[in-house]
N, C-alpha and C positions, 0 to 999 in steps of 0.2 A: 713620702708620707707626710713632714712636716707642709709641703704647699700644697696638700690636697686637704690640709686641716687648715691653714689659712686662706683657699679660697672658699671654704664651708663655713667659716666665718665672715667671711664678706659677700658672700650670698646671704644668709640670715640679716647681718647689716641692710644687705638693700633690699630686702623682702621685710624688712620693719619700716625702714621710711615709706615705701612705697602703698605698706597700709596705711601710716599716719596720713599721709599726702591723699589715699581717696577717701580716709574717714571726717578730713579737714573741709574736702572737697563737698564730700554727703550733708556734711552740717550746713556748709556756706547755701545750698541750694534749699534744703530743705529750709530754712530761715526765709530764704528767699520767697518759697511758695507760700508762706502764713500770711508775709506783709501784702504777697498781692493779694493774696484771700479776702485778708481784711480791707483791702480800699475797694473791693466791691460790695462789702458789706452794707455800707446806707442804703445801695442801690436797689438788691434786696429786701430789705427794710421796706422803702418805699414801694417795692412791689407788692408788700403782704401787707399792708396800709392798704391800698389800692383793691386789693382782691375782698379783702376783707367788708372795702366799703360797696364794692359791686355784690355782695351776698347779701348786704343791709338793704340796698336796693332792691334786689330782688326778691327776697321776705317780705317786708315793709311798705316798698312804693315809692321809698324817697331814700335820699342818702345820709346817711348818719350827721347829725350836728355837733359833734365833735369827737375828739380821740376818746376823751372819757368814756361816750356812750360805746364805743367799740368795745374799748375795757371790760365795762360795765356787763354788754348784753351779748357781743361775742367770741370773747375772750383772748385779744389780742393783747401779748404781753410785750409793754414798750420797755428798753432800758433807758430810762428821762436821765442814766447817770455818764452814759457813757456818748449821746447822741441829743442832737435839736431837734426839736421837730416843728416843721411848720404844718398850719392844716387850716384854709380858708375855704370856706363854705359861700357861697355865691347864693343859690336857690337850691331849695329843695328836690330838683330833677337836674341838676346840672352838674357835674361828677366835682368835688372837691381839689382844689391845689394842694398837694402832698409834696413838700421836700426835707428831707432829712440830712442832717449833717453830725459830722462826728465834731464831740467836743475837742 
């Protein structure tokens, strides 16, 4: 009786570490997937820049002369706090240079 009560004890022991070790494991990964999330994040950025300015064109006739005017008339909402934004306009039919960078 007493070693069938100490090995139900050291079964519960190593059925405790064994969750700590895949809930230690759970967190390390899921951390993991956020930061790549977020280094693709400019990218998309710049692709809702991009789409955005291909609808202005398409409305319009020409493409937007700046981030503001997208702002302004349809409704893309930049965070200027957490990212750069670059946005050179060339000509009015010539599609915009869009690059975005995190601060």
């Amino acid at each position: 009786m007493r070693l069938s009560r100490r090995y139900a004890i050291y079964i519960k022991f190593i059925m405790l570490v064994l969750v700590l070790i895949i809930t230690l494991a759970s967190l390390v990964s899921l951390e993991s997937f956020w930061d790549s999330r977020n280094s693709s994040r400019p990218e998309d950025i710049r692709k809702a820049v991009l789409d955005a300015c291909v609808q202005c064109y398409a409305l319009e006739g020409s493409y937007p002369p700046s981030l503001e005017y997208l702002e302004k008339h349809y409704g893309l909402i930049l965070d200027r706090e957490e990212y750069y934004f670059y946005y050179e306009v060339f000509a009015s039919n010539v599609m915009p240079t869009v690059e975005v960078y995190k601060k």
